[in-house]
C-alpha positions, 0 to 999 in steps of 0.5 A: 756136131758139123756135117758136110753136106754135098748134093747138086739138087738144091730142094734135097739140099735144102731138105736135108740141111733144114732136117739136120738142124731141127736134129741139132746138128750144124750142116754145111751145104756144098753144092758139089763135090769141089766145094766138098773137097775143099771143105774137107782139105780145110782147117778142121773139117767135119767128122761126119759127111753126106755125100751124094754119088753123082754131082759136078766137081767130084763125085760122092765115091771119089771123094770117098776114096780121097778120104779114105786115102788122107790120114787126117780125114780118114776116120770121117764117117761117111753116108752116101746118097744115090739113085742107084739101086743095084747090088753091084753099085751098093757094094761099089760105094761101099767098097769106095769107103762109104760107111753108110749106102742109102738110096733115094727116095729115102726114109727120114726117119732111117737117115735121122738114125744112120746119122745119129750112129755115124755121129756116136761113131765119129765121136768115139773116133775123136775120143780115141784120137785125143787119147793117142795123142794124149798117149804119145805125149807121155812117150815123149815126156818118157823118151825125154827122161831116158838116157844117160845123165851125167850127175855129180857123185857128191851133190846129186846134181845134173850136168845141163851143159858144159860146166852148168850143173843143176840140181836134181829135183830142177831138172826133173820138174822142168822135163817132167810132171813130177812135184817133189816134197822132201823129207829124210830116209831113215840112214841120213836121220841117224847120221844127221842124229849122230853128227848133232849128237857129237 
């Protein structure tokens, strides 16, 4: 799983990025908020990041608050590192959107597991997510189907447009999932039966 990894200092970055592949994860290191920030409004952008609070461009919470704010990004779980250490500043970045508040100097062993939580969580995220979409294209194909069709009381085939009409089974193949295989109902079997037998 890729992970952004955002922080100003260049020996923590460093640290971190080495740590996060020797847990098998793929970092991408930026070394602000802006190169952050960019990453996240690019093309796929990583489900999980860690963000330190203070660093130029943008910081750690603001970036919080942006992610939290954009429907594509907003199930990006979030750790937040920071020197900042009192009550009120933990419930701040919490209250940016921050899934996770560590504080510097921190336990590797207690990142590694806060990682590895928020990467179970961001891939049940992703998991739910193909599923909806999975889900609202059933809808589709079902809102599709509904509707009034016009069809021949004769011959049991569907008018496609002005004058072109299709057989039943043709156009339930092409709007649909459906495979048909045939056989005959009981009534037509005795008519069928009866017309050979005179």
């Amino acid at each position: 799983m890729r992970v952004l990894l955002a922080d100003d200092d260049a020996a923590l970055r460093h640290g971190l990025g080495v740590q996060l592949q020797r847990w098998g994860y793929e970092p991408i290191a930026c070394v602000d908020g802006t190169e952050a920030r960019a990453i996240l409004q690019g093309e796929d952008p990583p489900p999980l990041a860690i963000l330190d609070w203070s660093m130029p461009g943008a910081d750690g919470v603001t970036l919080c608050r942006e992610i939290r704010a954009t429907p594509d990004l907003a199930a990006t779980y979030v750790v937040l590192l920071t020197a900042r250490d009192t009550r009120d500043e933990m419930v701040a970045g919490l209250d940016g959107g921050a899934d996770e508040y560590i504080i510097k100097p921190f336990d590797w062993a207690v990142l590694r597991a806060r990682v590895n939580t928020g990467a179970r969580i961001a891939t049940l995220q992703q998991n739910l997510a193909q599923r909806v979409r999975e889900l609202q294209s059933a809808l589709d194909m079902v809102n599709k189907l509904s509707g009034l069709l016009p069809i021949c009381s004769y011959c049991k085939r569907i008018r496609k447009e002005e004058n072109r009409w299709q057989q039943l089974e043709t156009y339930l193949s092409e709007h649909s999932e459906a495979e048909f295989s045939h056989g005959v109902c009981p009534d037509c079997y005795e008519h069928a039966r009866k017309d050979f037998e005179r």
